[in-house]
C-alpha positions in Angstrom: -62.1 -6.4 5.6 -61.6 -9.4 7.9 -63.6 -12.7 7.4 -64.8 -14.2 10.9 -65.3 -17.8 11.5 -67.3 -19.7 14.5 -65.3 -22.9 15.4 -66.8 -26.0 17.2 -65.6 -25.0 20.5 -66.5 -21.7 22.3 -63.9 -19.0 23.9 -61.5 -18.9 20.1 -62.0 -16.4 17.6 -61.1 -17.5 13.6 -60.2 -14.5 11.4 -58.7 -14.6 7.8 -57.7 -11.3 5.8 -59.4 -11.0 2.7 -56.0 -10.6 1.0 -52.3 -10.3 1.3 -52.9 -6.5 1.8 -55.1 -7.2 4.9 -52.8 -9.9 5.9 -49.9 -7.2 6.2 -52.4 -5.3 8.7 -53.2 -8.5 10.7 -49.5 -9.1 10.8 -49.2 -5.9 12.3 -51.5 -5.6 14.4 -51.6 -9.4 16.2 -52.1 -10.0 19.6 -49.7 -12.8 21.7 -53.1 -15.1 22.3 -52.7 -15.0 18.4 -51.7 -18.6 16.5 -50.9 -18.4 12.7 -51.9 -20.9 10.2 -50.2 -21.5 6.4 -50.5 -24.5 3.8 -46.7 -25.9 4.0 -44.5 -24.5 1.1 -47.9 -23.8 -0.7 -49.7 -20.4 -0.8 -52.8 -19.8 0.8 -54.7 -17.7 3.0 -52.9 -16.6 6.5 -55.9 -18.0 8.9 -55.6 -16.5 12.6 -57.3 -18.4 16.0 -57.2 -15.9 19.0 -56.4 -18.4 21.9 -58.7 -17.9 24.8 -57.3 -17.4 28.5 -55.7 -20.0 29.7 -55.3 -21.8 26.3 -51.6 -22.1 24.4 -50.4 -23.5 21.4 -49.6 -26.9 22.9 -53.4 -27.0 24.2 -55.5 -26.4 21.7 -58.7 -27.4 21.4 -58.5 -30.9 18.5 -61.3 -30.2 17.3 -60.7 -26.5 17.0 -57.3 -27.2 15.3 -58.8 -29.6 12.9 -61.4 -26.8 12.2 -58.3 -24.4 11.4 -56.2 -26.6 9.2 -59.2 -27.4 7.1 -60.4 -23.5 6.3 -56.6 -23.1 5.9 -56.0 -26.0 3.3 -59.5 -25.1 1.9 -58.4 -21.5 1.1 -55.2 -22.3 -0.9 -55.6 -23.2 -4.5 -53.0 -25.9 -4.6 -53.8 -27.3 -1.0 -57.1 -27.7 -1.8 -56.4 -30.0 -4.7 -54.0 -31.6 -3.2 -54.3 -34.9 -0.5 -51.9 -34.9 2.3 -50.8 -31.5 2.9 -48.7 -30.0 5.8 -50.1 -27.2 7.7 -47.7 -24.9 9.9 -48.8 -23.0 12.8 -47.3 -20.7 14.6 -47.9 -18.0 17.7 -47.9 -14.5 16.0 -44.8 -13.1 18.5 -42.6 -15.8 16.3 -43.6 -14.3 13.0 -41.2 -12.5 12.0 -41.6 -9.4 8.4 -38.5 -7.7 6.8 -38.6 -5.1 4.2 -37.1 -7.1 1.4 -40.2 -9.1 1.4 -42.9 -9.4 -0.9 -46.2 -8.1 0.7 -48.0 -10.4 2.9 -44.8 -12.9 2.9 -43.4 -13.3 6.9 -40.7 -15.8 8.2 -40.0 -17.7 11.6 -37.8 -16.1 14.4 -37.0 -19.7 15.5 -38.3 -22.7 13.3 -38.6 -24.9 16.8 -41.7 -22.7 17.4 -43.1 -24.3 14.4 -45.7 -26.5 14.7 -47.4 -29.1 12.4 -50.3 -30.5 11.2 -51.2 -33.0 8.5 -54.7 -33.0 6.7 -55.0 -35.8 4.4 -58.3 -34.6 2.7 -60.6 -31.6 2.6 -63.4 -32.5 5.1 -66.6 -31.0 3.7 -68.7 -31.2 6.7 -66.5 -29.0 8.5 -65.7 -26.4 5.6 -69.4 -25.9 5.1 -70.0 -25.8 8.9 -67.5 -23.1 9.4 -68.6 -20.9 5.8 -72.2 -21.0 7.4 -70.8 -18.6 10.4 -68.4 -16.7 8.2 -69.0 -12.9 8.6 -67.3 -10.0 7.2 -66.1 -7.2 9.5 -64.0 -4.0 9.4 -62.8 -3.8 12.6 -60.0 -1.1 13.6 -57.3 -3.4 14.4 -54.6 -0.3 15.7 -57.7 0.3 18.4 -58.2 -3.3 19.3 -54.5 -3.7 19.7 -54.0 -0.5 21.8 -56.8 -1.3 24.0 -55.3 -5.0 24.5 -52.4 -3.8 25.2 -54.1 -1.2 28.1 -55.6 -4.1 29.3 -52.7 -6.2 29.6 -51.0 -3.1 31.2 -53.6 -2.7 33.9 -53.8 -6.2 34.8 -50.4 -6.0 35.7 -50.6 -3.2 37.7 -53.1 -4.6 39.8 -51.3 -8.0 40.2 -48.4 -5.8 41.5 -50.6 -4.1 43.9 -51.8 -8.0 45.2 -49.0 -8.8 45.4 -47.3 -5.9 47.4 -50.7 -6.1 49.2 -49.8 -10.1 50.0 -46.2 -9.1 51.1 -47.0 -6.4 53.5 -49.6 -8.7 55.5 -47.1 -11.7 55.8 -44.5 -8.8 57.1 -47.1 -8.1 59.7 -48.1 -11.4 60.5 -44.1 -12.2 60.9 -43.7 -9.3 63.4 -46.9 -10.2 65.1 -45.6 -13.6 65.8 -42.3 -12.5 66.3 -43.7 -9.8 69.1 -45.7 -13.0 70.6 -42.6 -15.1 71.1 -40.8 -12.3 72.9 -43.9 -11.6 75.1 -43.7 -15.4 75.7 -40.1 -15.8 76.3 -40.2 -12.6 78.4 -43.1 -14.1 80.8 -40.9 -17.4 81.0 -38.0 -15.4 82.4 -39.9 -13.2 84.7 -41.7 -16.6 86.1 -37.9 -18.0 86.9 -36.8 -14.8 88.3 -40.1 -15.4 90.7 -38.8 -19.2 92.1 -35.6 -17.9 92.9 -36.8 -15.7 95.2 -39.2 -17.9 96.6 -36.4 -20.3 97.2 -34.0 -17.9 98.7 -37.0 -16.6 100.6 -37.7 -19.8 102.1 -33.8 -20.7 102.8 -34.0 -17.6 105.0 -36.8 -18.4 106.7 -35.1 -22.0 107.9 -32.1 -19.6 109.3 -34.5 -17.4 111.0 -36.2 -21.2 112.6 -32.9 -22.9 113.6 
């Protein structure tokens, strides 16, 4: 089972596993648009925001990113009575699982990935906002994943195709103009060839006078 959230702003997504068992499966199963949330050196609940297009970590919604830190701090026993915690966030291709860990554990590929947050107190408007649209959903996340993935695959073929498209019709353009500045030149030489023979004409026609 997955909990759901509604943040502030439309176009992200809020999920939560509904424990480190489920967390293992998100882990798995996480998409690149994917941003990863944690209470600093604490546990608490691995909260997910599915970035919409367009949107990286470094642009983020505020609001939205307030909206995550707070679930994130309000899901973590500790954080939650504590004032002036550190939330870490991450995009999902950085964190990194090995088999001597502990179910639902993960690290960092690189730490300079690691973004943070502080929250200096749980904000009740916003944790009740966001438990009034939580929902709980059994999605198949090996499905959702493959058919991402397809989609990703098949927008890249067609940019290819634009692309190769693109190419081929400034290829043509180039030998059009290059076939219309031949032409040109050609018509230039042909008109000089013409004077000269005008001009010898006309010497000969003086001879023929004299």
């Amino acid at each position: 089972m997955v909990f759901f959230y509604t943040p502030r702003e439309d176009g992200y997504v809020i999920f939560v596993g509904r424990d480190k068992h489920e967390n293992e499966e998100l882990l798995k199963y996480g998409w690149n648009t994917d941003v990863w949330f944690h209470v600093d050196k604490l546990s608490s609940a691995h909260v997910y925001l599915r970035l919409p297009d367009g949107v990286t970590i470094d642009t983020i919604d505020a609001g939205v990113l307030e909206d995550c830190a707070q679930l994130v701090k309000h899901n973590s026993i500790e954080g939650n009575r504590t004032n002036g915690v550190i939330i870490v966030y991450t995009g999902w291709a950085n964190l990194k699982k090995s088999g001597d860990m502990a179910t639902g554990q993960v690290g960092f590929h690189g730490h300079k990935a690691v973004h943070r947050t502080r929250v200096d107190k749980r904000d009740n408007a916003i944790v009740n906002r966001l438990n009034k649209t939580k929902a709980e959903r059994f999605p198949d996340l090996a499905e959702e994943k493959e058919s991402y993935e397809r989609g990703l695959a098949r927008a890249v073929r067609v940019a290819a195709r634009k692309r190769e498209q693109e190419e081929r019709a400034l290829a043509a353009k180039r030998a059009r103009e290059k076939s219309q500045r031949s032409y040109t030149l050609l018509q230039v030489d042909e008109k000089k060839e013409s004077n000269k023979d005008i001009g010898r004409n006309f010497d000969e026609f003086e001879d023929d006078f004299m």
